[in-house]
N, C-alpha and C positions, 0 to 999 in steps of 0.2 A: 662315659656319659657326658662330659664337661667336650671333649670333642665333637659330641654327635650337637647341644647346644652350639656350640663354636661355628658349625656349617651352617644350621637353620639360621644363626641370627644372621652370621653374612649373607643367606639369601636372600632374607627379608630385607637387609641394609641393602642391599644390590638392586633390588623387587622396588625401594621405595627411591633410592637416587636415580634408579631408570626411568623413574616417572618425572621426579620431583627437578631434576638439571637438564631436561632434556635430553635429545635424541643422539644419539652418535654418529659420525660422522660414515659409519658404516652402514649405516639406514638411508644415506642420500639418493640408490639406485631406488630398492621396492618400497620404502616409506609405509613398513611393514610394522605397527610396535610388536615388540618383544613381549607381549602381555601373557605368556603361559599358550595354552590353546585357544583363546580366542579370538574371534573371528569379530571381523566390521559390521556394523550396521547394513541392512537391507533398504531400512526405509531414507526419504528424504532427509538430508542432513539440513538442521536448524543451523546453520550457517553459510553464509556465502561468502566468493573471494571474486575480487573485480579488478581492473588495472585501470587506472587514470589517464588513458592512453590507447586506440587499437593500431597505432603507428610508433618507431622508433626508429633512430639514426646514432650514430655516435654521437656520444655525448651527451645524448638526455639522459634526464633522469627520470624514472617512472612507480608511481607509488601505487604499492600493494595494498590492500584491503580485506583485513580477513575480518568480518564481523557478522553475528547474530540479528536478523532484524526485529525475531522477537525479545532481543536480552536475554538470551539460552545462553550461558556462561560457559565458558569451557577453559581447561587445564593444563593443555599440552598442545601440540602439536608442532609441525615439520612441516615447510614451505620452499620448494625449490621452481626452480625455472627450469622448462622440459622443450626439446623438441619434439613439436605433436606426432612427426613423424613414426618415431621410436619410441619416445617416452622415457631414456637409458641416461643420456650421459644431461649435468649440470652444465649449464650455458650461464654467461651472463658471469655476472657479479651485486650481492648485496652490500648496499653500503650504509643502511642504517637498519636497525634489528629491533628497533620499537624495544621494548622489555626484553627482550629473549637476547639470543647470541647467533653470529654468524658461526656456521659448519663449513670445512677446508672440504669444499666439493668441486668436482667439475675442474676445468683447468685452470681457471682463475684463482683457484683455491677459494671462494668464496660464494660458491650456486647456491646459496639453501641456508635457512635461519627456522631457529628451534628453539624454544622455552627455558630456563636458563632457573623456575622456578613453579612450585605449584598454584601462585597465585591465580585465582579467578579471575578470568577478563570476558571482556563480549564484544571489545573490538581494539583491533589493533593494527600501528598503518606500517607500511614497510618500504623503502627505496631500492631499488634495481636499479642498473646500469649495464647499457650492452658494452662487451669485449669486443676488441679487434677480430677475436674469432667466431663472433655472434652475429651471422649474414642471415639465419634464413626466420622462418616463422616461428614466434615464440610462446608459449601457453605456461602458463603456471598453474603448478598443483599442489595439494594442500592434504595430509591426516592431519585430523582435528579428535583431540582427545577430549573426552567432559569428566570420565573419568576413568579408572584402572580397566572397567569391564564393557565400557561404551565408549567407541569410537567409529568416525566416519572413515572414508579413504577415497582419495579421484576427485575432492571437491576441484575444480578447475575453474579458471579465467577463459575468456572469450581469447582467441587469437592475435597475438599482435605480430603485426607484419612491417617488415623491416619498409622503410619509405621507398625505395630503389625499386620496390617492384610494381610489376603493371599490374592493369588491370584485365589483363588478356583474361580469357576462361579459363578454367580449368577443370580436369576432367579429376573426378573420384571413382577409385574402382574399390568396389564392397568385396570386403572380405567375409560377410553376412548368410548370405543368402546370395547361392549360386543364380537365382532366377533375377534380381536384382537388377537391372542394370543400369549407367550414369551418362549421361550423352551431354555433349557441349550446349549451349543455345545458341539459336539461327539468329541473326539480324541483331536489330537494336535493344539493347539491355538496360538503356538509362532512364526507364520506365515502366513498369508492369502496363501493358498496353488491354484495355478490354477485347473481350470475347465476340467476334462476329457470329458465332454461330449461337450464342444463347437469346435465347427461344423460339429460335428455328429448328433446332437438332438437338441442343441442350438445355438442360434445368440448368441457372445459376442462383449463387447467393454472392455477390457482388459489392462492393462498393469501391464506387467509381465517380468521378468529377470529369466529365467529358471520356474523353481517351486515357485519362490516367486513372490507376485503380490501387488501392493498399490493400485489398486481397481480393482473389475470386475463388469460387469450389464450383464447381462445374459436376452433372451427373446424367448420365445416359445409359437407359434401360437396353438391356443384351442377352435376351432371354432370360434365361438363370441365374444373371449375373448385371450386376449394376458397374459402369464406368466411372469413376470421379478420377478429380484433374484439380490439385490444389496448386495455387500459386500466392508468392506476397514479396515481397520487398521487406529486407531486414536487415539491418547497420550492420550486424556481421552474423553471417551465415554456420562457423563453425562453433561444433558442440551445442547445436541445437536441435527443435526438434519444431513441425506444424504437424499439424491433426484435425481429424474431425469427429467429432462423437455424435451418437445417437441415444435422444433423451425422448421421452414421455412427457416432459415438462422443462419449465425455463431455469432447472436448477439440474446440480450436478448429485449422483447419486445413481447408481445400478446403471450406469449409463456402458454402451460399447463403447472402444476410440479403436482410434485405426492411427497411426501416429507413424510419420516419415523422420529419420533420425539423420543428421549427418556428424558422426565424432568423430572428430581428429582426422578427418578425412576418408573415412569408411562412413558406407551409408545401409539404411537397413529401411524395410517399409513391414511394422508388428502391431498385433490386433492386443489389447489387454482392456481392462474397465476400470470405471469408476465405484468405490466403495462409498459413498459418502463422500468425503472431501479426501479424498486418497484414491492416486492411481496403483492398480494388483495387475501382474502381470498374467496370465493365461498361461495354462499347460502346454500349448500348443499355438505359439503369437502367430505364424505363419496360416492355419489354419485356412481353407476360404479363403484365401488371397492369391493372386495370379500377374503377371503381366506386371509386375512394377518397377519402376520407373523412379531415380531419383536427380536431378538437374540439379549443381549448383551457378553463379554465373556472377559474378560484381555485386552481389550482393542479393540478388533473387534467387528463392526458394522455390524450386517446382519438383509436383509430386505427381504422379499419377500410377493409376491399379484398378485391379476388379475386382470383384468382391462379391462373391455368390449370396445371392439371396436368402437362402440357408445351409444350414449344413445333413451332410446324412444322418440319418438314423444314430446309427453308431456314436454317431459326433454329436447328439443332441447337446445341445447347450447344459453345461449345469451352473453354480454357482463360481465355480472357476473358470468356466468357458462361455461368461456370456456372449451369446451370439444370436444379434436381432434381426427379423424377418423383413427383408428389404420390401415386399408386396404390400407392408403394413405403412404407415406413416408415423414419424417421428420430427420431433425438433431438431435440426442441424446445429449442432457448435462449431465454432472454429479457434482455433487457438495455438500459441506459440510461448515458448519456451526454453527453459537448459535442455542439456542431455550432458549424460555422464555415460562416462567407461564401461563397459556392460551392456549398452543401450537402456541404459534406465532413465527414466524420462522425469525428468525437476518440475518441480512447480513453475505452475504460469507466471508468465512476468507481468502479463494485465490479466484481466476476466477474459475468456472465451467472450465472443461477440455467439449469439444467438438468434437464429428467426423467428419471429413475432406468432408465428405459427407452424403447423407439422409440415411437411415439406412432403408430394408424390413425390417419390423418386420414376414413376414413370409418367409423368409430366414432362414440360418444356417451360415452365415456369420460370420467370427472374425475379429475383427477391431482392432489392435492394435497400433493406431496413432493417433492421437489429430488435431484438426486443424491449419492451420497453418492462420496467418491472413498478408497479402502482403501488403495491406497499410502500418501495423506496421512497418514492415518490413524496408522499401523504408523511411521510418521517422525514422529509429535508423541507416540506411545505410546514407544518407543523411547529418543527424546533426550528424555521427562520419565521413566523410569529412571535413564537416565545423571545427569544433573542435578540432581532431586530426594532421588532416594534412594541412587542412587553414591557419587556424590562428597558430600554432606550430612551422609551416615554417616564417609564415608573421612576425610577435611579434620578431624571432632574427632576422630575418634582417631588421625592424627597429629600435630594441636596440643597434645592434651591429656590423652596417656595413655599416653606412652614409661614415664614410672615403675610403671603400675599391669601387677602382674600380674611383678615383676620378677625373682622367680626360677623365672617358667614363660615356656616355649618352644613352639614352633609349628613343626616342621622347620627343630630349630635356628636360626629364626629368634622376636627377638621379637613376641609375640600384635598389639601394635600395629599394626606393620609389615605382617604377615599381611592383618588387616584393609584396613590402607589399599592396600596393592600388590594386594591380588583386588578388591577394588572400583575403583580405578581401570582397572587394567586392563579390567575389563566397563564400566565406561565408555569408555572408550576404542576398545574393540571393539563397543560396539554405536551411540556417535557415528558413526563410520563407515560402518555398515551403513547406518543411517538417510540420511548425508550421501549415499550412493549410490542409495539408493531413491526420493530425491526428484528428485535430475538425472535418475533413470530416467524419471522421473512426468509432469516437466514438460519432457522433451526436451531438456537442457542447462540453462544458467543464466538463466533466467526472472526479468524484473523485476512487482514487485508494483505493482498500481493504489493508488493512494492516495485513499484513500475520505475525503468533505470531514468537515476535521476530526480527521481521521487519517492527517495527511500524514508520520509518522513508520515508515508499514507499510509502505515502500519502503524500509525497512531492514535489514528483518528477513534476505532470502538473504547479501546482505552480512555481515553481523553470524551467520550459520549461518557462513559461510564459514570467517572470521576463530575463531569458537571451535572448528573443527573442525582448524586450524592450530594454535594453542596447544595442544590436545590431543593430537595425536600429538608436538607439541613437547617436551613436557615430560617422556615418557616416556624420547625419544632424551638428553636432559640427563641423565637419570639414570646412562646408561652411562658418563656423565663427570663421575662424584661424586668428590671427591676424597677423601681419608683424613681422620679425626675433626682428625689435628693437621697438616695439611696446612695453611698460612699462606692458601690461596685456599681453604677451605672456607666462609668464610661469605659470602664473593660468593657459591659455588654457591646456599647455602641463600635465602639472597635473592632471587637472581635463580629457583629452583626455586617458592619461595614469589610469585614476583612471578605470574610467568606462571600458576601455578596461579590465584592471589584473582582477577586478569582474565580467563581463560576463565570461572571461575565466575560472575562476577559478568554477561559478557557472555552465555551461556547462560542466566542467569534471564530479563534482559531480551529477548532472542531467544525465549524460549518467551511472553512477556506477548503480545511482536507477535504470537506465532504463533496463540497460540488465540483471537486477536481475527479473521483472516483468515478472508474468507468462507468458504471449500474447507476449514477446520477443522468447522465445523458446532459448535462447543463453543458451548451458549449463553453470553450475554453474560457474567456474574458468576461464569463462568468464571477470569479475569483474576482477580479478587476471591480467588481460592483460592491462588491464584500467591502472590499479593501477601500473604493470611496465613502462607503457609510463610515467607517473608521476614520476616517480623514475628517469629517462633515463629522462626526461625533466630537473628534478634541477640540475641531473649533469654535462646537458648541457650548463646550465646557467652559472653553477658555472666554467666550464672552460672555456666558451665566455669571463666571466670579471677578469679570471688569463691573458690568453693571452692577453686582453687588456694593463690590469696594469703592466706584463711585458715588453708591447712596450711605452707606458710612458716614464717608467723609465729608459727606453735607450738614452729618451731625455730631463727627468728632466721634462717634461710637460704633461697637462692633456688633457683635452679638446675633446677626442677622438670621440663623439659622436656630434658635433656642426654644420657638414654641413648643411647646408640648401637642400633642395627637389632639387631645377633649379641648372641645370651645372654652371652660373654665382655664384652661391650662394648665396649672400645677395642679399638685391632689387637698389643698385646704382652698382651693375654693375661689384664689384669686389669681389674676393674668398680668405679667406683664408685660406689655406689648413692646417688640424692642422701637425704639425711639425714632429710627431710621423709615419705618412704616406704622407708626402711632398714627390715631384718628387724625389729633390736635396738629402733629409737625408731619404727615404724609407727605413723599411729594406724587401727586396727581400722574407726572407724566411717568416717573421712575414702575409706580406700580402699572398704568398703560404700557410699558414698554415691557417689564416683565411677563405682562397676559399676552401680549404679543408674541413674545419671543417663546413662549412655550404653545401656541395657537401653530407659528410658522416651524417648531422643531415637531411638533405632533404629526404637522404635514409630510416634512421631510421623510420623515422617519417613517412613515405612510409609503410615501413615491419608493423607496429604497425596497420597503418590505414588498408590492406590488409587484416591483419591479424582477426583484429575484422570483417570485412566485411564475412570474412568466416565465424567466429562463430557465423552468425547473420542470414547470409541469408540458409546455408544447412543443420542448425538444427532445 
């Protein structure tokens, strides 16, 4: 009995160090955990791995990134550097291991770095270094553990290519799909050049700035069978994937895709669908597809195939095999992305660009506009109201203008208060609206793709969230304002003041994400108008509390911010007006210059909000 204990606890001690110290050095070739019988995950992994770099030489150094963009934590995991070729032996060398520890892999004795603990992390950065025996193309790949019974496998990095090589073409041959095939490109490749024949011979959906274009899908009717022809330009071509789907509407969901893969130098062209916000793959990806064709070339993406307009009888579509009636009309998507080992297709790196309407496919049509989506729209028009010109107006004049105006009233209330209580409150009620119309838009709480570079716009609904909570917050605080001489009145004010400057502050930043998002349509420099009302904002500030402290010190006193809300002011009934803006010692111009300067910041703050409404709503 005491032996058969003896065994189980070593297994479990074994069970729990194989987790908890990382990976052995014997796991560097398949990066396979030892976790009993199970098997990796199917779906999307909550993690990506990116390289700081798609070039290397001797002697750089290149840093790894393995992190979560939602904060999806994870426990373990094994990262080595592969040639895409083979996938077999450790190249390179790590030379620094974040948390974890280097593994003796590879010739270097040091390919690959492993966990070294079960601490929880969601991102961590890593340095490489190519060897003398590290000439050709390099990809790094990642298992990523969350815990004992869920793990990913094949997360990969985009290519990086030794600096020494050209840019010559080159040819991929599919090991896929025998009908498949990969052909060099003709001519000049330093540009996706538009399409002569569309709409003479072809439907397009294009966009194009003269002769240069950043995608085109091209389609022509073949009896039975519809033609498309995708192309685009893309900073690096491997392990990725273009597509196009067929929607009913300008959102994703039961939709078809058709998706051209190029991994590791195999290419594949497979039909699978959209579940909702999740691509499923189809029983039969090849189905209905004919004649395909996959190009890669310096950096351009071309794809083309046929694709029967339906399938036979037998073949009827079910829920596993969506497959839509090319006779019928439908919204175009196009869109790009990872691709993983398997041919399983990652999540998009931006939104799918969409047509503003259903597209003949036996047409000659050219569509050169995207969709626009009017919810969004009404939800970044809305919260840059609240935000910009709301609360912007509201905030100085209740910092900086309880004295002015002091023996006039506003339904018995002071003019300050007036001001600030109706503007917040329409802030507040139209945060709201907004904050509803966009869970309307996007079906509940929708996370944002994080486009390279811009891995900070997966913050943005979080960050809506969170200032749409301090905003009805701060209102409900108010109902629990204490008395002017109540010994806990300047917690309230603090804590009233806290929570205000952070919704604000968290709303500007929220609207910077927001009109950077694809589905905003706000061109780029956009962002740039944001960021001048922030500028034009401190400056405002900062001359609010010059002129303050110069009216002071005309009287030696402070106090300038102390009226109370009610014209009496305190609650027995008498005011004392601070001294610096008294009837008796006023000075005439100080208060002219304060109605001014909130006259000229009302405007401002006017121009700024007008201003983004244009670049939001007519682009």
């Amino acid at each position: 009995m005491q032996s058969v204990l003896f065994v189980i606890t070593a297994l479990v001690i074994q069970r729990i160090q194989g987790f908890g110290t990382g990976a052995p050095a014997s796991k560097c070739g398949d990066m396979f955990p030892s976790h009993s019988q199970i098997q990796p995950e199917n779906s999307l992994p909550p993690y990506t791995l990116t390289a700081s770099s798609y070039t290397y030489k001797q002697g750089d150094t290149i840093t790894i990134t393995l992190v979560s963009p939602t904060r999806a934590s994870f426990a373990g995991y094994i990262i080595g550097a592969k040639d895409p070729a083979t996938l077999n032996n450790n190249i390179g060398r790590f030379t620094n291991s974040a948390t974890g520890k280097i593994l003796p892999c590879g010739s270097s004795g040091a390919g690959a770095v492993t966990h070294q603990s079960s601490q929880s992390e969601y991102r961590l950065e890593f340095q490489w270094q190519p060897t003398a025996d590290t000439t050709g193309n390099v990809i790094f790949m990642a298992t990523v553990v969350e815990s004992y019974t869920t793990f990913w496998m094949n997360i990969v990095t985009s290519t990086i290519y030794p600096e020494v090589q050209t840019t010559q073409a080159f040819v991929l041959q599919t090991t896929q799909k025998p009908e498949t095939t990969t052909q060099p490109l003709p001519g000049d490749t330093s540009s996706l050049k538009s399409d002569s024949e569309c709409g003479a011979t072809k439907g397009c959906f294009i966009d194009c700035t003269g002769n240069s274009c950043n995608y085109i899908v091209t389609w022509r009717d073949n009896g039975d069978a519809v033609d498309f022809e995708l192309s685009t330009k893309l900073q690096d071509t491997n392990n990725k994937w273009i597509a196009i789907a067929f929607s009913s509407d300008l959102k994703m969901g039961a939709d078809e895709v058709v998706a051209c893969l190029n991994v590791g130098g195999s290419t594949d062209v497979q039909r699978s669908y959209n579940d909702g916000k999740n691509n499923k793959q189809v029983t039969n990806p090849s189905a209905g597809l004919s004649n395909t064709v996959v190009t890669v070339q310096d950096g351009m993406f071309k794809c083309s195939f046929r694709k029967n307009k339906r399938l036979s009888r037998r073949k009827r579509q079910t829920t596993n095999s969506l497959f839509v009636d090319l006779d019928s009309d439908y919204n175009l998507m196009f869109g790009t992305g990872p691709a993983y080992p398997g041919n399983r297709i990652g999540m998009h790196s931006i939104n799918p660009v969409v047509t503003p309407g259903k597209v003949d496919f036996q047409s000659f049509s050219v569509i050169g506009d995207t969709a626009k989506y009017p919810l969004v729209k009404i939800h970044a028009c809305l919260m840059i109201i609240s935000w910009i010109f709301c609360t912007g107006v509201a905030i100085i004049a209740a910092r900086y203008y309880k004295p002015v105006w002091s023996k006039s009233s506003l339904f018995n209330q002071k003019i300050w208060f007036q001001i600030h209580r109706t503007l917040m409150v329409t802030a507040m009620a139209l945060t709201i609206v907004a904050f509803i119309i966009i869970f309307v838009e996007v079906g509940g709480y929708s996370q944002v793709s994080a486009s390279p570079g811009k891995e900070y716009l997966p913050s943005h609904p979080v960050l809506g969230i969170i200032v749409t909570i301090l905003c009805v917050l701060n209102p409900i605080m108010s109902f629990f304002r204490p008395g002017p001489n109540d010994k806990t009145r300047p917690i309230f004010n603090w804590a009233h003041w806290g929570v205000g400057m952070l919704a604000q502050i968290l709303a500007i930043i929220t609207i910077i994400f927001g009109v950077e998002l694809q589905k905003s349509t706000a061109p780029k420099y956009t962002v740039w108008v944001v960021v001048g009302f922030v500028i034009y904002y401190v400056i405002m500030e900062i001359t609010q509390k010059v002129v303050d402290r110069l009216a002071e010190s005309k009287t030696g006193e402070g106090g300038i911010d102390t009226v109370e809300m009610k014209q009496n002011g305190s609650q027995n009934g008498s005011f004392n007006q601070p001294p610096a803006y008294s009837e008796n010692n006023k000075n005439k111009k100080d208060t002219l210059l304060k109605k001014s300067l909130l006259a000229l910041h009302g405007i401002c703050t006017l121009a700024f909000t007008f201003t983004l409404l244009l670049l939001v709503t007519i682009y």
